[in-house]
N, C-alpha and C positions, 0 to 999 in steps of 0.2 A: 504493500500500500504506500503510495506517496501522495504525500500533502502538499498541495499545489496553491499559488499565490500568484494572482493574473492581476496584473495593472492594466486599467485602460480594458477593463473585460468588459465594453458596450460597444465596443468596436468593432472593424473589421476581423483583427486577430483575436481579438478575446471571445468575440464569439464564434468563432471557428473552432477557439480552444476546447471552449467549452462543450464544441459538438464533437470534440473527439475523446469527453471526458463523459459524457452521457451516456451512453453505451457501458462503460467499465467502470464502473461504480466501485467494484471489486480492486480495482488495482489504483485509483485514484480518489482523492476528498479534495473539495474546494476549500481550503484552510482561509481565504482572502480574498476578497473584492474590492476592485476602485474602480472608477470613471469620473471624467471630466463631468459630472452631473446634465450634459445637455440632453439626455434619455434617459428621465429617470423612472419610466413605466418600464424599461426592459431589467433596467439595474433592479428593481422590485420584483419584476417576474425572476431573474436570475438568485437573489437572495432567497425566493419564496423555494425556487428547485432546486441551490446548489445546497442551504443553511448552513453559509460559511461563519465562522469565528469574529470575525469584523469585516467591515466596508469603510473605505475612505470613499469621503467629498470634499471637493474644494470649499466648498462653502457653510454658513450658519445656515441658509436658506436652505439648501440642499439637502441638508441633514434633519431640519424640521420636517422636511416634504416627505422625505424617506422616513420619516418615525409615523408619520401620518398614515402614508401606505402601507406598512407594513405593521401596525398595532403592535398588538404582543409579539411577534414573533420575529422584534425589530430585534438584529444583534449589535455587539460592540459597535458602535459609530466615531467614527477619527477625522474631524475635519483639518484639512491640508495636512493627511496623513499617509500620504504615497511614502514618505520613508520610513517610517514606524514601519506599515504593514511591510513592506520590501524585507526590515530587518526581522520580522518576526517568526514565529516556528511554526517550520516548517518544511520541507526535501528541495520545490524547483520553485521558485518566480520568476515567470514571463513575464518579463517586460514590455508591452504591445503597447505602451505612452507614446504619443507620438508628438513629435519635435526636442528642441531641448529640454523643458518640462521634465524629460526621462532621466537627466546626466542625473541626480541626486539619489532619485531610489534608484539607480544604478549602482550606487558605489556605495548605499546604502547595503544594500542585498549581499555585495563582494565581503565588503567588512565584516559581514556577519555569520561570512562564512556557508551561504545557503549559494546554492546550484544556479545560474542566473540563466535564463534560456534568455535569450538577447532579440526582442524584434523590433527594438526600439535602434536603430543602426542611429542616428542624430546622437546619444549619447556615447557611443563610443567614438562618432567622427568630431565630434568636438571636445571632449575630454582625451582623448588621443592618449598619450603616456600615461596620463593618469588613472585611468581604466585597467590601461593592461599590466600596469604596475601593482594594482592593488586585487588585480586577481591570480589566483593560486594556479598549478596546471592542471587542467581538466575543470574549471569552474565555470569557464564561460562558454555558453553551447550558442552559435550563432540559429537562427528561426529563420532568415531570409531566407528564399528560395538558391539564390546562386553560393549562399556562402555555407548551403548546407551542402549545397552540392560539394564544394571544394571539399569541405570534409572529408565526405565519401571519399570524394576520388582518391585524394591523397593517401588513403590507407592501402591504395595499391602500390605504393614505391615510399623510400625511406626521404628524408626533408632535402636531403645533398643530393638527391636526385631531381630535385625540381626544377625544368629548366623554366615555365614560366607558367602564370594562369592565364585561364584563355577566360571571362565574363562575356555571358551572354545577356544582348538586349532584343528584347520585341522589336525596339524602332517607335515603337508609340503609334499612336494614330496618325502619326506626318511622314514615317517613313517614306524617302523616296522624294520629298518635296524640296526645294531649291529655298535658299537664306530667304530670297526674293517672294515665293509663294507662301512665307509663311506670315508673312507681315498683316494680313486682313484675319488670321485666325480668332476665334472665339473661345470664351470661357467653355461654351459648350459642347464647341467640337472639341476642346482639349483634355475633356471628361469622358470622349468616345474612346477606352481603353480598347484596343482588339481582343488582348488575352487576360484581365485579371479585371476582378473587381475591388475595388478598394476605396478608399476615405480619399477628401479633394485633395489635401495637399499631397500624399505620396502617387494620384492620379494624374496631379499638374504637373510634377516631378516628372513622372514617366514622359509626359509629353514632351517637354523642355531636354529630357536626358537627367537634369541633375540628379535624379534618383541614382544614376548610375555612375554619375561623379562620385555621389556618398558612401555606392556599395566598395567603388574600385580604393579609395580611401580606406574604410570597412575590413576590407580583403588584406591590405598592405598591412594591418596593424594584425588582425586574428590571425594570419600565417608566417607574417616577419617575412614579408616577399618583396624586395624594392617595386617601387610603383613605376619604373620605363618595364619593367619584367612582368606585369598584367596590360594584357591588349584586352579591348572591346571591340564584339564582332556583333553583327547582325543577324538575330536569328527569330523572323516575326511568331514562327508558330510557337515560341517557349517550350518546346516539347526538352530541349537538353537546358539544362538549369544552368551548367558551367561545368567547364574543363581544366585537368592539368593537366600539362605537358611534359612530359620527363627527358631527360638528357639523353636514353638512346632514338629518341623518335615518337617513341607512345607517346597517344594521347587518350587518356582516359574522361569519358565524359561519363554525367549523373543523366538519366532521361526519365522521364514520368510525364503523366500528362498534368497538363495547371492545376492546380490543385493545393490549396496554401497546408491542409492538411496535414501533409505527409511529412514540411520540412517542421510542423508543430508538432507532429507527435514526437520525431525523433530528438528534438530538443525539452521534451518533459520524460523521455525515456534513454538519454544519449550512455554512453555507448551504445545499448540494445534497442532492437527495432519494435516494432510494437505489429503484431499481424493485422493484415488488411485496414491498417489507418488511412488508405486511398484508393482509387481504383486503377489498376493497371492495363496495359494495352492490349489489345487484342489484334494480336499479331495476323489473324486469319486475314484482316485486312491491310490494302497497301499504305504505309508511309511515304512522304515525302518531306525529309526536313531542307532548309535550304539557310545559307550562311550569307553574308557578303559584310564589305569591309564597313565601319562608321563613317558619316559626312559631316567632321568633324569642322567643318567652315557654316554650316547647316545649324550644326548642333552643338556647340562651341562649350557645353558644359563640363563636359568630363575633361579633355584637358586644361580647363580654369580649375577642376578639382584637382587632378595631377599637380601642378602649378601650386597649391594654396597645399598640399601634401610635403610638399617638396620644401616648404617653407617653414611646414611645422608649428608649434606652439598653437599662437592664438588663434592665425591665420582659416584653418578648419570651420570654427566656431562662428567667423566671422562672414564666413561664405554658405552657413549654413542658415544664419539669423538673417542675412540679406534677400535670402531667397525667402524665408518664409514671408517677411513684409512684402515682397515683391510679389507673392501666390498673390497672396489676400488685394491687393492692388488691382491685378487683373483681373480675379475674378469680378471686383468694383468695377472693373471698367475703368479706372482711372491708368491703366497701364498698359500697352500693349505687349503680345505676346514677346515679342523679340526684344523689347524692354527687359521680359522679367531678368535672362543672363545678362543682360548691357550691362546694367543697374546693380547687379551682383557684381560682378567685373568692377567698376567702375569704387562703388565699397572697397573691395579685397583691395585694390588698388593705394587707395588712399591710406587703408590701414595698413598696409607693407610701410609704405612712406613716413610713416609716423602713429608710433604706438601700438606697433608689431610685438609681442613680447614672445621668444621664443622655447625651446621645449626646455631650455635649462631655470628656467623661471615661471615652469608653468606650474599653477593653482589653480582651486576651487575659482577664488576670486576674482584670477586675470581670466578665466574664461567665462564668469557670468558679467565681466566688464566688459571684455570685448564683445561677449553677446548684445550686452545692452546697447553699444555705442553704436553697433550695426545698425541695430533696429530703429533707433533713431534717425542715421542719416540714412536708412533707402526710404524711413518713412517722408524725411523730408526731400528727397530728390521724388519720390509718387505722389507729391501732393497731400500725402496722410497724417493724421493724428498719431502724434510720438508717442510710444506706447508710456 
């Protein structure tokens, strides 16, 4: 039996978690619940089925609303208590917060010694040192699709054999489109994912790419793999998650069909796999996957993430907080698409130049500073209210 602890369980990943915890009652208990309080009729149905130990909410309101709904059978209540719950007892907490929100009960959970299944990738790309510094080996179990994949792979060849990771991307719904044709796109169409469903901002992400700046950052830091030594390649049907490559020639890849399931169960069960946590292929019929290289003049984010990697310290944190005031912009309409990387760029920029602090100085502190100062100035290059 393990006692499970899911942040951010009104979400996309939390409740996917929780669908692969339904079924196996017998091998898993929900020890913990949070969410951002913006669904708090799901957060009540999940407390009323999982009857975890506590719930965090951000708020006084939130937590009255949730004592409301839930009468007597209201549990422990912790408002702005994502790192209590993260430290408390229990086997694995899932991380599934998303943005930087997450770096704290991150390093919360680390410190405490409990199992972190990681699907919160924003805390680890912008705590950077500080993450993988304060976790043990084998503590930190990546949940993203490609960086579960790397896992796997990598257990076919020893670390000195790795000649390089290969990260795969969809392409997003613009694959294919020219710097030039991308300029009139909509918040809308940038929410028509082909292959995955998911929450707006790591939806706009995929459109833009940055999703995939953050995973290749992500990858550089959970495998200690220099970031020119991960390439991004194009591969719209997501059927191969990610590849490594090894020094005689092999290339091992992870394939499964979309399915966020499969890379959640093995992160609330990592080493061992958990049977039928997904559905597998059915080989009777024909495959066709297909690759092609990045249109990295198109899509300009992942090497601004190379780039702001490369730099280290703050730089991550800063390119990650630019981006999210930049989502929310667009989606207001106050920004245009090809804005949101400019605008990013143009941030990281200005912080290299002044007030860059790098990984021999990095903290708690210089990384919720730099986050802040980001957020500020993209809000003021968008027109936006400083947070």
């Amino acid at each position: 039996m393990r006692d499970v602890v899911i942040l951010g369980s009104t979400g996309s990943i939390g409740t996917q978690a929780l669908d692969v915890i339904r079924p196996r009652r017998d091998q898993f208990r929900v020890a913990g619940l949070s969410a951002g309080g913006g669904n708090l009729d799901l957060l009540a149905e999940q407390a009323l089925e999982f009857v975890p130990d506590a719930i965090a909410v951000p708020t006084e309101e939130a937590a009255a609303e949730l004592r409301r709904r839930l009468g007597a059978d209201t549990p422990k209540l912790w408002v702005d208590g994502n790192d209590r719950l993260a430290a408390s007892p229990c086997d694995v907490v899932l991380n599934a917060i998303t943005g930087a929100a997450g770096l704290t009960p991150t390093l919360a959970a680390l410190a405490a010694g409990r199992t972190l299944a990681l699907a919160n990738k924003e805390s680890l790309v912008i705590g950077g040192r500080l993450v993988m510094d304060a976790a043990a080996p084998g503590q930190l179990v990546a949940v993203d699709s490609e960086h579960s994949a790397f896992a796997q792979a990598l257990r076919a060849g020893r670390r000195s054999e790795v000649r390089r990771l290969i990260l795969t991307a969809s392409g997003g719904p613009f694959r294919g489109r020219t710097r030039a044709e991308l300029t009139d796109v909509t918040p809308e169409q940038a929410m028509a994912h082909p292959s995955w469903s998911m929450g707006r901002v790591i939806t706009i992400n995929s459109s833009t790419l940055v999703n995939k700046g953050l995973e290749l950052l992500e990858a550089g830091l959970l495998y200690g793999v220099d970031l020119d030594d991960i390439t991004v390649v194009v591969h719209p049907t997501s059927d191969v998650h990610s590849m490594v490559e090894f020094a005689d020639g092999a290339t091992i890849a992870q394939a499964s069909p979309p399915d966020m399931r499969l890379p959640i169960a093995l992160g609330l069960t990592w080493p061992d796999r958990l049977p039928d946590a997904a559905a597998s292929y059915d080989w009777s019929k024909p495959h066709d996957w297909h690759f092609e290289p990045l249109d990295t003049e198109a899509f300009g984010a992942v090497e601004l993430a190379r780039r702001c990697g490369k730099a280290g310290g703050t730089a991550p944190a800063v390119f990650n907080a630019a981006n999210e005031v930049c989502v929310d912009a667009f989606c207001d309409r106050r920004l245009g698409f090809l804005g949101i990387v400019d605008t990013v760029e143009r941030v990281v920029a200005e912080h290299l130049a002044s007030g860059h602090v790098g990984d021999e100085g990095m903290s708690v502190e210089a990384v919720l500073a730099a986050d802040a100062w980001a957020r500020e100035r993209a809000s003021a290059l968008t027109g936006g209210v400083a947070p």
